[in-house]
C-alpha positions as CSV (number, residue, x, y, z in Angstrom):
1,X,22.4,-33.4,-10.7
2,X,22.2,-36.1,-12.9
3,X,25.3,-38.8,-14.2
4,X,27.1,-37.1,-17.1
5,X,26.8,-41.1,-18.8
6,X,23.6,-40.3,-19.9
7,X,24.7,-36.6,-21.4
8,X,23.7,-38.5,-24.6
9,X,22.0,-35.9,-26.5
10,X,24.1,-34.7,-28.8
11,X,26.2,-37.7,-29.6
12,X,22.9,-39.5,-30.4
13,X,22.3,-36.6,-32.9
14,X,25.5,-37.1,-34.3
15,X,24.9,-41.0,-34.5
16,X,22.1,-40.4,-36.4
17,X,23.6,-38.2,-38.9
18,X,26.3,-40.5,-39.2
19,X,23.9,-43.6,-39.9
20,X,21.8,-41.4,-42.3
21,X,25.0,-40.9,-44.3
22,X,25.2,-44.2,-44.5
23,X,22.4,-44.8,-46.0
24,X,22.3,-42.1,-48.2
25,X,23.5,-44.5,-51.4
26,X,19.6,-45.6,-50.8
27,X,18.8,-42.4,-51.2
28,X,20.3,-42.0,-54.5
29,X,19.5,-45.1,-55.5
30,X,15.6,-44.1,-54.9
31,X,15.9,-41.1,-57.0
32,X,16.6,-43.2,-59.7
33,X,14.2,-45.9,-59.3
34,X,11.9,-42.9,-59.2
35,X,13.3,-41.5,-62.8
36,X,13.2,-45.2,-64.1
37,X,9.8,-45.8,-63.7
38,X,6.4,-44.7,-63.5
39,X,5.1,-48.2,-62.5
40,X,3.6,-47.9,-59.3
41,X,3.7,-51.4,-57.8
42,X,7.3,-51.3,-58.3
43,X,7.8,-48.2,-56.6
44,X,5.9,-49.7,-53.9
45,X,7.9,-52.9,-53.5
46,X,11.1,-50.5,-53.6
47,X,9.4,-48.1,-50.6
48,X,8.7,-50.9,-48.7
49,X,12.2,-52.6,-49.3
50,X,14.2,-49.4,-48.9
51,X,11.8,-48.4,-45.6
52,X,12.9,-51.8,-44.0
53,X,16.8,-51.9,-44.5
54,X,17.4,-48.7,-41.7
55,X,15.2,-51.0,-39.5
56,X,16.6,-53.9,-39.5
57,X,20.4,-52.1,-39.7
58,X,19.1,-51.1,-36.1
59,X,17.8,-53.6,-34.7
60,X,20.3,-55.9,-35.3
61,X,23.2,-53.6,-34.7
62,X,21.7,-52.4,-30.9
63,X,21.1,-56.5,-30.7
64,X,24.3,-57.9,-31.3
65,X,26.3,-54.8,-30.7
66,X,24.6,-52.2,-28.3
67,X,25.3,-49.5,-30.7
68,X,25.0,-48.7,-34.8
69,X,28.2,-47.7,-36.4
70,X,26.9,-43.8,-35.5
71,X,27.0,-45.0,-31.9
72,X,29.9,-46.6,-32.2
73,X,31.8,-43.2,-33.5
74,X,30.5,-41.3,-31.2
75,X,31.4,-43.5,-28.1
76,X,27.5,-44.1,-27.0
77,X,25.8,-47.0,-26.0
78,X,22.5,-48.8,-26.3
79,X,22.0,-51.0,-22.8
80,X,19.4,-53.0,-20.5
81,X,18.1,-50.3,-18.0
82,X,19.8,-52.2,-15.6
83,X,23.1,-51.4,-17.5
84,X,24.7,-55.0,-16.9
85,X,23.7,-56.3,-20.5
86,X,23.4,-55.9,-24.4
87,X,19.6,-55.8,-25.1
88,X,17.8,-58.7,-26.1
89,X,16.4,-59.1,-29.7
90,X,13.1,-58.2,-28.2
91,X,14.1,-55.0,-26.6
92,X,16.1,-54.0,-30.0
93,X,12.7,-54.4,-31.6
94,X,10.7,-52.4,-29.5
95,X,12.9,-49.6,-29.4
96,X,11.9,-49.1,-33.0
97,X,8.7,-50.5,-33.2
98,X,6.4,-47.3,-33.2
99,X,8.9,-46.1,-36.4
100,X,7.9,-49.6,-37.5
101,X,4.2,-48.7,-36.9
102,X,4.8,-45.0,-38.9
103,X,6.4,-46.5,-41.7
104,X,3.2,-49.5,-41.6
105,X,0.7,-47.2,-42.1
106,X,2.5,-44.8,-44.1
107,X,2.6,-48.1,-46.5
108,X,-1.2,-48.9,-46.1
109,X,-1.8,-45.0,-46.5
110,X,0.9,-45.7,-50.2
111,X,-2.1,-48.6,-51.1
112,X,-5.2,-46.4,-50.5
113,X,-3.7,-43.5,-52.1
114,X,-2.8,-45.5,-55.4
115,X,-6.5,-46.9,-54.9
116,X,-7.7,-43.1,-54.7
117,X,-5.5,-41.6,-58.0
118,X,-3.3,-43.0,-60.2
119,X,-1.2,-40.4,-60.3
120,X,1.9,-41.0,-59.4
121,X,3.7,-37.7,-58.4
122,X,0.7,-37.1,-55.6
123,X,0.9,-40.8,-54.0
124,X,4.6,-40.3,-53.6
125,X,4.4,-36.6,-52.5
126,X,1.4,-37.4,-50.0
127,X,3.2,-40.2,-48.9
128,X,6.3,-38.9,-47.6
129,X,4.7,-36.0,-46.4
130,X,2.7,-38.1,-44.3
131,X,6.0,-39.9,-43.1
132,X,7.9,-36.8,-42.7
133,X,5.4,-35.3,-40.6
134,X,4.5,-38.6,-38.6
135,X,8.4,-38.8,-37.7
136,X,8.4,-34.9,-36.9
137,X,5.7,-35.4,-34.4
138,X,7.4,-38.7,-33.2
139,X,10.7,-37.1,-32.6
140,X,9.7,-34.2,-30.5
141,X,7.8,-36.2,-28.2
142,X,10.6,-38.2,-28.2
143,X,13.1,-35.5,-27.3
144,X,10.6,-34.0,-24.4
145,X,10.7,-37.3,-22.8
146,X,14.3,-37.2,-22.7
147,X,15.0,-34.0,-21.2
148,X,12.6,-34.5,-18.6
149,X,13.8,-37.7,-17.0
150,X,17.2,-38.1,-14.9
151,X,18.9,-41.1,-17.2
152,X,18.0,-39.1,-19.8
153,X,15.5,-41.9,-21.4
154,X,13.5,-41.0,-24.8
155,X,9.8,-42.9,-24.9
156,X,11.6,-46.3,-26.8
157,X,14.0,-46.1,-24.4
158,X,10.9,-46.9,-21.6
159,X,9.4,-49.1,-24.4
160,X,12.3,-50.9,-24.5
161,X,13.6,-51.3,-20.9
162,X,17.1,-49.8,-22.3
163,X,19.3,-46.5,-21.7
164,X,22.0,-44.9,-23.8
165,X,24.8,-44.3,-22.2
166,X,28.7,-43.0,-23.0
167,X,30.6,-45.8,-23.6
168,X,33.8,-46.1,-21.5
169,X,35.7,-47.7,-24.4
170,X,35.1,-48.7,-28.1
């Protein structure tokens, strides 16, 4: 029977729901860029801005910290696999860095599409399909790696040498 520390499921479900409310000033924010304009560069320079800020929000939050502020609420914690330390900046990287990958090409994908048409309603659409089902994808593999391993470790949990586990105290 494995350690109910790593029972992390849920809470980090809940973390995440928690950071994407958060964030979701961005999202209104991006609507209206969106209405603003039909300028496509711009629109560009705003995906790529407002696909970086969750990034580096979690990187630097599981660097310094161990846990983002959904984390924090729910009691979890982001740690070295040997669970005596805070990850280093490099392991907080690589725990997002195939999200970092997705949201790469999804940009590059952005660039060919506005090379292909110039209309502006399919680049976006296409776009965040391809984003929405890139991170579908991503997550379920994720979640089969984590039910299938003892400390209950997702794929950038290996990646990163880390393990979430419940926190004992805030």
């Amino acid at each position: 029977m494995s350690d109910v520390k790593y029972h992390t499921g849920f809470r980090r479900l809940g973390a995440s729901i928690i950071d994407g409310i958060i964030f979701t000033p961005l999202l209104m924010l991006d609507l209206w860029i969106l209405n603003q304009t039909d300028n496509v560069w711009i629109i560009f320079a705003w995906t790529a801005f407002n696909a970086s800020l969750y990034y580096m929000y979690s990187i630097y939050f599981h660097y310094k910290f161990g846990r983002t502020i959904g984390k924090w609420v729910l009691r979890i914690k982001v740690l070295d696999v040997s669970e005596a330390k805070l990850l280093t900046l490099k392991q907080s990287f690589l725990r997002d860095s195939l999200y970092l990958v997705i949201q790469l090409i999804g940009l590059l994908y952005f660039l060919i599409l506005v090379a292909k048409t110039g209309d502006l309603d399919i680049i976006i659409m296409d776009y965040r399909n391809f984003i929405d089902y890139s991170f579908l994808c991503w997550m379920a593999l994720e979640l089969l790696t984590m039910l299938t391993n003892e400390k209950r470790r997702a794929i950038h949990d290996w990646l990163a040498g880390s393990v979430v586990i419940v926190a004992k105290s805030s």
